[in-house]
N, C-alpha and C positions, 0 to 999 in steps of 0.2 A: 551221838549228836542227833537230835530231835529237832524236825521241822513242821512247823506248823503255819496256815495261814490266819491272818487276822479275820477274828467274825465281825459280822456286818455294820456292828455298834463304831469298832471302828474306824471300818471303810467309812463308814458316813460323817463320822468326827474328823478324820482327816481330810474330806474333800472340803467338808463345809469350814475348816480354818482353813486351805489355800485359797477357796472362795471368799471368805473374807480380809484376803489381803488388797483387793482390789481397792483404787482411792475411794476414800468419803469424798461427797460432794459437799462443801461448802461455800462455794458459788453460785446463783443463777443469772446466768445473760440471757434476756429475755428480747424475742420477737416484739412489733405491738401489733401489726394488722393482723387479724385472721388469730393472733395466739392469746390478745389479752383482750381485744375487744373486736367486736364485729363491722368491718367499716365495709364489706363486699358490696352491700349497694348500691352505700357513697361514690366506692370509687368506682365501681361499674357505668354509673349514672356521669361521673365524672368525665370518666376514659371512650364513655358514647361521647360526650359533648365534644373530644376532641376529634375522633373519628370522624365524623358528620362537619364539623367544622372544615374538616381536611381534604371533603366529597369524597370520604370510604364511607359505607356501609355501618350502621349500630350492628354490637353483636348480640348475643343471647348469652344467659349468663351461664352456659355448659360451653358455649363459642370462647367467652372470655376466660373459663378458668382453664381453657386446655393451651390458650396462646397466650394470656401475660404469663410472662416473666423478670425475673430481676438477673442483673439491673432494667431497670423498669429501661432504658436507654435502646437497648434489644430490642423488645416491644415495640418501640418508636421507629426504630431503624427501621423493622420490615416492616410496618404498614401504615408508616407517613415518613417515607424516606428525604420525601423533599422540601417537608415544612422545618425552620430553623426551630432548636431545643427550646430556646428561650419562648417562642410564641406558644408551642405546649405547652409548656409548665404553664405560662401564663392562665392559658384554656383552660387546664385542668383546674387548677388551683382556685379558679373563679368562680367554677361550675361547686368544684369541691367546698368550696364554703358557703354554698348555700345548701348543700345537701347533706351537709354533716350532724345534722341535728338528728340526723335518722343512727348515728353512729352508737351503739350498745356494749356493752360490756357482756366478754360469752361470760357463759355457763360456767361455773366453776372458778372464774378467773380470782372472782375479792377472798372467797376460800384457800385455792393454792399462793395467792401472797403473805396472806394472815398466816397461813402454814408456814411460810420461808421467815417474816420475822419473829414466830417462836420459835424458829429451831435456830436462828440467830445468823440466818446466810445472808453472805453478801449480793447484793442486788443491782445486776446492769441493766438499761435498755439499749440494743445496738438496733438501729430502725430507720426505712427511708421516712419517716414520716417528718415535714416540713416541722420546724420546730413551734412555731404559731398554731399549727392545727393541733400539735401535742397539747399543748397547755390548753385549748378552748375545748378539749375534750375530756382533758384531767381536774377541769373546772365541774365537770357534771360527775365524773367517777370518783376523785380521788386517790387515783390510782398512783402519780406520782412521789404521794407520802410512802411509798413501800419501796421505790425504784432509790439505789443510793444514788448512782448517777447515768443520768440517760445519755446517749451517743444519737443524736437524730438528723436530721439533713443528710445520713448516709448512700449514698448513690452506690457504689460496691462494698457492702458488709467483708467483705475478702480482704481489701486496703484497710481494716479500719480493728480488724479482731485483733493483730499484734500489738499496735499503739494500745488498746485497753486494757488488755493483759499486761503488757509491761508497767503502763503508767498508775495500775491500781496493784499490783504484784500480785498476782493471780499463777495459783499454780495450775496450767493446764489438767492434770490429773484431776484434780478436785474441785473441777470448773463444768459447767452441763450450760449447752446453749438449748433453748427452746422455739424455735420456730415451724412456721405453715408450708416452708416452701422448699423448693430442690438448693435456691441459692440460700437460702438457711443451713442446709445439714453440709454445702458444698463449702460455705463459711466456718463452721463448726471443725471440719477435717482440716482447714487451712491453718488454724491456729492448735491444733493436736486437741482440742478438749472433745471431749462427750455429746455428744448429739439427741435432744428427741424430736419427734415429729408431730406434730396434733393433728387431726383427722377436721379440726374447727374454721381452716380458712380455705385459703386459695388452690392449693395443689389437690390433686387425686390421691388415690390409694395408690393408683400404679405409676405416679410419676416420686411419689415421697418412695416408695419402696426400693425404685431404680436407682434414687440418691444412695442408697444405703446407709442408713443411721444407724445409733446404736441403738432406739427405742423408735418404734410407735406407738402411739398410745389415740381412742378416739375423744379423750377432753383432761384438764388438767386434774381432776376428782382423782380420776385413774394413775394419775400419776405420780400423785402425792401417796396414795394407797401402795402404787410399787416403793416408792424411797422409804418408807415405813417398814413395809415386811422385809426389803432388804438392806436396812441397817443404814439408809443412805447411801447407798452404792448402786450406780447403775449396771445393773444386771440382766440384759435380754431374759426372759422367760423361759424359751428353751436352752437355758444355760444353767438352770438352777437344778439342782442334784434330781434325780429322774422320782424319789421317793417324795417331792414337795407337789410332781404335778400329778395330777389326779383328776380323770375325766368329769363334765359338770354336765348337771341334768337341767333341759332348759326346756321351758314350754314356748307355741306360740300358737296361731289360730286365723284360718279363715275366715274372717266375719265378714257375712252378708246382711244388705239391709230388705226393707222390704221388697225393694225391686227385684232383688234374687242378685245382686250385682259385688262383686267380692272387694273389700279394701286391698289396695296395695299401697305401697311407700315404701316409698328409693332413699336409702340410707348410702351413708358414706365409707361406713365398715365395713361394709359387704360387695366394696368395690363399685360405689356407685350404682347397682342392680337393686333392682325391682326384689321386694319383699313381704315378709309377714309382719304384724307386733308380736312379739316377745322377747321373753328373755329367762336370768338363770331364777331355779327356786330357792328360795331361801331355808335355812337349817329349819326344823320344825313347821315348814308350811306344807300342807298340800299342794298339789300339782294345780288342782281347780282354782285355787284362790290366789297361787303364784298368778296361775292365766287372767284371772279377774282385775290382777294387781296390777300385774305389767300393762295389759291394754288400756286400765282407765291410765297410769302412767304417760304411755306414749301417743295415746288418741285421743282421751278424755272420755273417752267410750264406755257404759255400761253395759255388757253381755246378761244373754240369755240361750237357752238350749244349747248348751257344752255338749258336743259329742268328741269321743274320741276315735281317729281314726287310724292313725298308725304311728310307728316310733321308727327312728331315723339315727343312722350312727355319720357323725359328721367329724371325720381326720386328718388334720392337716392341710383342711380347708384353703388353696389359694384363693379362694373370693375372699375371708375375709380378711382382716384387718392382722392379726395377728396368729400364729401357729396355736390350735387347740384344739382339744378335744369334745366336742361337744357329746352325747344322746338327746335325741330332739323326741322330745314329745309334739306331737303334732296333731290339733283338734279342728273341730269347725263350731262356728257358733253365731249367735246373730242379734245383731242392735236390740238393745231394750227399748229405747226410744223409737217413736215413729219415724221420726225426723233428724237422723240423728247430724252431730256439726263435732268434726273431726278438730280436734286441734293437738297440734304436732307439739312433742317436745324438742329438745334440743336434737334427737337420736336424728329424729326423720325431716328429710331436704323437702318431700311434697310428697301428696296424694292422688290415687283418681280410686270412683267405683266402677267398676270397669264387670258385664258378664264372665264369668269361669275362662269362656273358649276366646274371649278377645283377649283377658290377661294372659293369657299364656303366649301372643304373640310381644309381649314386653322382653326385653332383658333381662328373666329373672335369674335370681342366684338358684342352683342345683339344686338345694332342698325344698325351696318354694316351687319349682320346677316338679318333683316328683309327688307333692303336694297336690297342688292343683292337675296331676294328670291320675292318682288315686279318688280326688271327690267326682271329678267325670266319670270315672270306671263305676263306680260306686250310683252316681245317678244313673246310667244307662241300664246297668243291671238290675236296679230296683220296674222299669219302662216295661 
């Protein structure tokens, strides 16, 4: 009798058919603040009106995403515990419809719908949002013609996920809830379905991560791109056979303008820290034009004098968003324009030009950090 082990071809045939026994997802129950449209200022601008209404304090809007919460009721409890619910809503809701005209559709959002009715999924909204503001908002997007039926006026999304699963016969297994917030993914667990997080509204990196989802992802593009490569099954990333992951080569860059002064911008991937522009290169580009590409991308920025200064291995990163393996190419380089006018895409929350030695007293992430402490070294030795 002969024994032998199975070669590799195998091994990897049989992980990848018990990996695809996991449910298809043919459901999405979808968030709407923060996951399908951007209403952060509205309600900010809102949720100060009743503050100040109530003689607290306006907060800042890094004050307000680290303290609301949902049920938005919390919220109210600890910091207008003595005004009746009815006269808040009142407040808010007064304030909020005059402000809601500022209210947008994120990035990605008409693409990852348009995706869901060609692949033929069924479509929920479960959402506090008042059902009046729903419709005077879905009058400018459109966005209702893709929802099959919306759940709104919800005060606890927790009460309300078994009633729509029952009443629509929804198999948890093949159900993905999509929301912004910790009572999102705390909802999602409550009714047994799938969970992801978007990096686009309300919560942090490190308060979604604490909920424990089964996904985060930083916008819905991303997330379509995962249910694609895996066959419609929600799959964490480090979960997929060790042969599919493969470290990525990513550029990014110091730009300085003429004041000698460095761009920075705080991103939400990277744990809310202070950062660089870039990102990965694509098949057949250069590294230089990846770098060209990505910053007009995320700044509107035209570069000039690319130098490169050192490569960076980034593993397992808990700053950012997701477990990976990056090699950072990292350069310095500087505005083509005299004067140059920064405009953000969706990646980045804000900027400043800030000197070398004053950026580095920011909260920056660890590679930006050894960054900027290499172009010091570098100017001092040339002195």
């Amino acid at each position: 009798m002969t024994c032998c082990s199975p070669g590799p071809k195998k091994i990897f045939v049989s992980f990848a058919r018990s990996w695809l026994n996991v449910g298809v997802i043919r459901n999405i129950i979808f968030d709407w603040s923060g996951t399908l449209v951007d209403d952060l200022p509205a309600v900010l601008k809102a949720s100060n009106f009743v503050l100040t209404q109530s003689g607290k304090p306006a907060m800042t809007l890094d004050e307000f995403r680290a303290e609301f919460q949902l049920p938005f009721t919390t919220f109210y409890d600890r910091h207008t515990p003595d005004v009746p619910m009815a006269q808040l809503e009142e407040w808010f809701h007064s304030e909020f419809r005059q402000a809601q005209a500022s209210v947008t559709e994120m990035p990605h959002a008409r693409e990852f719908l348009e995706f869901c009715r060609a692949n033929q999924f069924r479509t929920f909204l479960l959402s506090t949002i008042q059902s009046g503001h729903f419709k005077t908002q879905c009058r400018d997007n459109g966005f209702d013609a893709f929802i099959d039926r919306p759940y709104t006026d919800v005060w606890d999304k927790r009460e309300k996920i078994h009633e729509l699963l029952q009443e629509n016969d929804l198999d948890p297994d093949e159900t993905l809830f999509i929301g912004d917030m910790e009572h999102d993914i705390a909802t999602a667990k409550h009714g047994g379905v799938h969970s992801c997080a978007v990096l686009t509204g309300y919560n942090t990196l490190e308060q979604l991560r604490a909920a424990g989802p089964d996904l985060i992802v930083e916008h819905l593009s991303e997330l379509k791109g995962l249910l694609e490569k895996n066959h419609f099954q929600v799959t964490p990333p480090g979960q997929l056979p060790a042969v599919l992951q493969i470290p990525l080569a990513t550029v990014g860059a110091l730009i300085f303008n003429a004041r000698h002064e460095a761009l920075m911008i705080r991103t939400n991937k990277w744990s809310n820290k202070w950062g660089i522009p870039g990102g990965k290169i694509k098949f057949g580009e250069t590294s230089e034009a990846a770098l060209r590409r990505e910053i007009l991308e995320e700044t509107g920025l035209k570069v000039a004098r690319i130098q490169f200064v050192l490569a960076q291995d980034c593993i397992h990163s808990r700053e950012f968003y997701k477990d990976a393996h990056f090699v950072l190419l990292n350069y310095t380089a500087r505005c083509a324009a005299k004067n140059p006018r920064v405009v953000l895409n969706y990646e980045g929350r804000e900027f400043r030009w800030l000197p070398p030695a004053a950026a580095q007293k920011l909260p920056l992430n660890r590679p930006t950090k050894i960054l900027l402490a290499a172009v010091l070294k570098q100017r001092k030795s040339r002195k």
